[in-house]
Each structure stands twice: as C-alpha cells, then as structure tokens.
C-alpha positions in Angstrom: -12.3 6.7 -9.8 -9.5 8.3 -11.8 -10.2 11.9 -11.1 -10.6 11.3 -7.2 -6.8 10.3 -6.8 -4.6 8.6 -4.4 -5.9 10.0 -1.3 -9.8 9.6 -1.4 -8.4 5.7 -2.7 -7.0 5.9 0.8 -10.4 7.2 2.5 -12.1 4.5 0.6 -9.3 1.4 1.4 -9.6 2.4 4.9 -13.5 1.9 5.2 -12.5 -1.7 6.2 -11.0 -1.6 10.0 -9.1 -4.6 9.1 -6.8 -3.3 6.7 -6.7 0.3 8.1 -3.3 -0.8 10.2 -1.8 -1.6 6.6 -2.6 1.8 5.1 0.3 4.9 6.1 -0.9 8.0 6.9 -1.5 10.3 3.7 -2.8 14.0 3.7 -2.8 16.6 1.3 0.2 18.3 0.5 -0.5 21.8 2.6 2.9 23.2 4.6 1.2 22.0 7.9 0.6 18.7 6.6 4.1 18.9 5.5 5.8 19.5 8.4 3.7 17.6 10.8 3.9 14.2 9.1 8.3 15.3 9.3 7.9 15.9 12.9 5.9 12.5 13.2 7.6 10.2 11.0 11.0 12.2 10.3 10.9 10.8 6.7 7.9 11.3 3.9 6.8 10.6 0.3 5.8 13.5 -1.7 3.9 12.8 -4.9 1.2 13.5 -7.1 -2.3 12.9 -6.7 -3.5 11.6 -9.7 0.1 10.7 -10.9 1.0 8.0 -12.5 4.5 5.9 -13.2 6.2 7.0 -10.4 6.4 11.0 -11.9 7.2 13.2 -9.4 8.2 11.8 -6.4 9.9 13.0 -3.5 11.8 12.0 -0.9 12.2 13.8 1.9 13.8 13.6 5.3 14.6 15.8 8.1 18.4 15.5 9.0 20.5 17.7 12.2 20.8 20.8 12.4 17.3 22.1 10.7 18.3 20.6 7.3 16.7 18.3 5.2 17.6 15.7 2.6 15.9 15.8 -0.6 15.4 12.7 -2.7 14.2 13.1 -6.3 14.8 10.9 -9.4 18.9 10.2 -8.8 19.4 13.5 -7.8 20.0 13.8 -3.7 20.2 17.7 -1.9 20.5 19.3 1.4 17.8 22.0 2.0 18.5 24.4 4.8 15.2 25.5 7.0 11.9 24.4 7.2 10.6 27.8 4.9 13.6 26.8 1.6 12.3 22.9 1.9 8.4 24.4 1.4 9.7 26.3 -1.6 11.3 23.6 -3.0 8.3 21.0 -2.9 5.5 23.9 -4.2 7.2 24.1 -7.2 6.2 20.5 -8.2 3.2 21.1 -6.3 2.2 24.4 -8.3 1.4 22.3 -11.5 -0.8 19.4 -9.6 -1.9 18.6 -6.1 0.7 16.8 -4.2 0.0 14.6 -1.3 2.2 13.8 1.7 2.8 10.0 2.7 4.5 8.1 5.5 7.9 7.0 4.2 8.0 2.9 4.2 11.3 1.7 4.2 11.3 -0.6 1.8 12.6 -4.6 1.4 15.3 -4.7 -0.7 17.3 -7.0 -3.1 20.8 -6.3 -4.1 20.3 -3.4 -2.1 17.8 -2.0 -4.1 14.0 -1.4 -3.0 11.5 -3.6 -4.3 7.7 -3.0 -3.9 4.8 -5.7 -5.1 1.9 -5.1 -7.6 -0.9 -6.6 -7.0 -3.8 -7.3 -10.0 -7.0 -8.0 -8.6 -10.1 -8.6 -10.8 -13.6 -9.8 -11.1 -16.1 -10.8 -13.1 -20.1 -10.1 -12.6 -21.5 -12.1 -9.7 -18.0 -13.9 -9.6 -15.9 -12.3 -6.4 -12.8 -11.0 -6.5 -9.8 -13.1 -7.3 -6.0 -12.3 -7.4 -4.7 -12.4 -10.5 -1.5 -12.1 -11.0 1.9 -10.4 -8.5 5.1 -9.2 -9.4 8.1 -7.8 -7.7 9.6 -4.3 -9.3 13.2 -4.1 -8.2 14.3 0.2 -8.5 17.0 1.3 -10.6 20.5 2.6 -9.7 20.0 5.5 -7.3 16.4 5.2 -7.5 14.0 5.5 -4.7 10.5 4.3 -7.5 10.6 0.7 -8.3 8.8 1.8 -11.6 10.7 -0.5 -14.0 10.5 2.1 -17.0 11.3 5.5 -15.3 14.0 3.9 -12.8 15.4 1.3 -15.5 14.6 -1.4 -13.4 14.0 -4.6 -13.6 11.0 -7.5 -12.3 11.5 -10.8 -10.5 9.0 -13.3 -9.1 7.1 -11.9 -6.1 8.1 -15.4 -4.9 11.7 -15.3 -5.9 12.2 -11.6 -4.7 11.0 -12.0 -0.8 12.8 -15.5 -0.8 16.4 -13.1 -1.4 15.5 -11.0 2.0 13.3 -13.1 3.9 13.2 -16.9 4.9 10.7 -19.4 2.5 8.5 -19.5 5.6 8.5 -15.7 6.3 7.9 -15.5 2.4 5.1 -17.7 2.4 3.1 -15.5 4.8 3.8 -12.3 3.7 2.1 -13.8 0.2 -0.8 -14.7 1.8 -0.8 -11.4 3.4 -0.7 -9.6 0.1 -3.7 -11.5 -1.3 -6.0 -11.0 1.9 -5.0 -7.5 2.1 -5.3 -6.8 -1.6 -8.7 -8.6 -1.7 -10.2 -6.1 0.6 -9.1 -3.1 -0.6 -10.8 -4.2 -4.0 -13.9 -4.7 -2.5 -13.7 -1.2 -0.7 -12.9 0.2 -4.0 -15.6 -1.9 -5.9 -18.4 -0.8 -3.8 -17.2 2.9 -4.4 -16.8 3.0 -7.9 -17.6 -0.1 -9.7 -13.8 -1.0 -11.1 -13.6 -4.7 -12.2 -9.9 -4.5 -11.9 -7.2 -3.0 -9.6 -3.5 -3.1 -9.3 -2.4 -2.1 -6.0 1.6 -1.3 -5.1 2.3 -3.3 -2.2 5.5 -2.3 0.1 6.8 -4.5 2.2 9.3 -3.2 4.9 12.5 -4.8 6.7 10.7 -6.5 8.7 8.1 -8.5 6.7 5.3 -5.7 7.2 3.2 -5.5 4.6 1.6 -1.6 3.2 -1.0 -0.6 0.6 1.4 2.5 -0.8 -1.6 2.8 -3.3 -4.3 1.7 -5.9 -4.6 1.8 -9.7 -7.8 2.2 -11.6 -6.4 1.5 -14.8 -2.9 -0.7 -14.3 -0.8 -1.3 -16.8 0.6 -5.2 -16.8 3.2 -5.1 -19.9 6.1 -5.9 -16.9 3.9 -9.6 -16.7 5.4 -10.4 -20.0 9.2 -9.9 -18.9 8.4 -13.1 -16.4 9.8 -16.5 -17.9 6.3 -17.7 -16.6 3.8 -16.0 -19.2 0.5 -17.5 -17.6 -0.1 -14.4 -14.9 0.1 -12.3 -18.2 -2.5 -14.5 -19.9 -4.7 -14.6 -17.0 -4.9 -11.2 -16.2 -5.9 -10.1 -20.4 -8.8 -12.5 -19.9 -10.0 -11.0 -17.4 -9.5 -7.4 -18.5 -13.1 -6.0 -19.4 -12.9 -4.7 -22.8 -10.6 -4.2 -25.4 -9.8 -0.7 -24.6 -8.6 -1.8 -21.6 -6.1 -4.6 -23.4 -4.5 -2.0 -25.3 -4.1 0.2 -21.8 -2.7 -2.7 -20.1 -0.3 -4.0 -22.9 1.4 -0.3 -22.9 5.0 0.2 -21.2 5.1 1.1 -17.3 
C-alpha cells in the first residue's frame, strides 16, 4: 500500500458510493490538473504523494488580478501569472510526484485549524473497530495540524469540536467519523490487506466531515500527550507485530 500513495488510497476509499461525497477531489499534480481544480475550487492543497508528516505542503489560492497566494510552512507569497505559479510548485514537484487536492477549510480552535486522526484496526476474523481519535491543533502560522513539524499541540477529539461546535453538533460529527472511517478501512482492507489505518479527518466550518487521507503505517506517539492514556494502550495491542510498536511509538 505504501508505494501506491495518496491518490490510488483515494481511488480505492471511493469504491464505496457511500463515502464517495466525503472524499475531495484529488488528481495528479500535472499544470492542467493544476489550474483546473483553481478554476473549480479557487483554493487547493499541493502535496506529496507518498509524503508523510505534513512535508511539503502547499497552499494555494487564486486572488484578483491573475495573482496567487502561496502558502507554505509559515512562509505566505504573491505569485504573479498562472505560468510563475507552475514554476514555483514544479520545483517541489521535480524531486516527487505531487498531487493536487480540494482545499477544506478547516474547523478551528483558538483560531487555529484542527484536523482529526482516526486509528482503525482489526484483528483476523474480528471486523474493524475504531480505536482510538485525536484532535491535532496547527501551530502559529501553520496551515498542517502535524503536531511535530507545526509545533502544535493535541486535545480530545471530544474536547476540540465541543470549542467550535455545540455538544449535540459534536456528538454527530463523532459518530460520523467512526462510520466514515470504518468504511474506508474496509475499502482499503480488501485492497491491500492492512490490519491498521489512521485516517486524517477534516472537518469544515460547518460540521462537514472529509477523508483528507489514509495512513498505512500511522504513527500514534501524540496518544501519549492525552491525560487519558487508555486510546494509547488500546491501539499497541492491537498493533500487529513488534516492528510496528517501534513505528508507532516514534514522534509525528
């Protein structure tokens, strides 16, 4: 599963109809993809496609006057012209494929973005069960929740949609994480066999919920930072072999 990257995880997530309203539109990185999905969606998500921790990603946005605002790491630019913007993207792009994604505008807390992860696992002949969800707040500036590379920080799923949304609103958008979640694992189960996922969950401004994407191999070291330590517990006995605890137990 590793080497067929975020966007055939997308192909295989949207085999289910159900979920396929949940999923933004991805394509590879090409300069008609590019400018296409601007045109449509005036804002996109540029990133790698076998990336991982949040490395690499772009933000970008088509402003007046055939300009564009360019969102990467804490750095924000203005690039003038469609051919400039191209140039600026291929250089990230040159070293590993990029794909393009709808831009979700993400809930936030204390006005920064939050996104959900997700761990859903299995065990043979046993279905698939969430294990464990926690909210990554971004750091100052920072448009990745990715608690290491932003310097972020983790709260509750709970306790995070509970600062934006009502309890009741909350409540539902939980349960819409687990049933969504639950079928995307079984999607990517049939394909390739994984025993456990972690999927980044976004959930917009106004309580809808997205699969940005799913990990083959997540780490869960942010589970620890929680006051409550039993998700973290959970999740390890689950994992499927000891190679895997050491992956897991590593820093995000």
């Amino acid at each position: 599963m590793t080497k067929r990257g975020k966007y055939m995880n997308m192909q295989v997530m949207g085999r289910d109809a159900s979920i396929r309203h949940s999923l933004p539109e991805t394509r590879i990185f090409t300069s008609k993809n590019l400018h296409e999905m601007i045109n449509k969606y005036r804002t996109v998500i540029a990133k790698p496609n076998f990336g991982t921790g949040g490395a690499g990603v772009i933000k970008v946005s088509r402003i007046n006057g055939g300009k564009y605002a360019v969102h990467f790491g804490t750095t924000n630019r203005v690039i003038t012209g469609n051919t400039s913007v191209l140039a600026y993207l291929r250089r990230f792009a040159k070293a590993q494929p990029y794909i393009v994604q709808r831009y979700v505008s993400l809930a936030k807390v204390n006005g920064r973005p939050i996104d959900v992860r997700v761990m859903v696992q299995r065990k043979t002949g046993v279905p698939w069960t969430v294990t464990g969800k926690i909210a990554k707040v971004a750091g100052p500036h920072h448009i990745i929740t990715n608690v290491a590379r932003s310097r972020g920080y983790v709260l509750s799923a709970r306790g995070a949609l509970t600062k934006t949304f009502s309890r009741k609103q909350s409540e539902v958008i939980l349960k819409k994480l687990d049933r969504i979640c639950l079928r995307a694992a079984r999607q990517i189960g049939i394909a390739y066999g994984r025993r456990t996922l972690g999927f980044d969950m976004a959930v917009d401004r106004k309580g809808k919920v997205w699969v940005l994407e799913a990990n083959p191999k997540p780490a869960i070291g942010f589970f620890k930072r929680l006051k409550n330590k039993s998700y973290y517990r959970h999740i390890l006995r689950l994992a499927p072999s000891k190679e895997y605890h050491r992956y897991f137990t590593g820093k995000v």
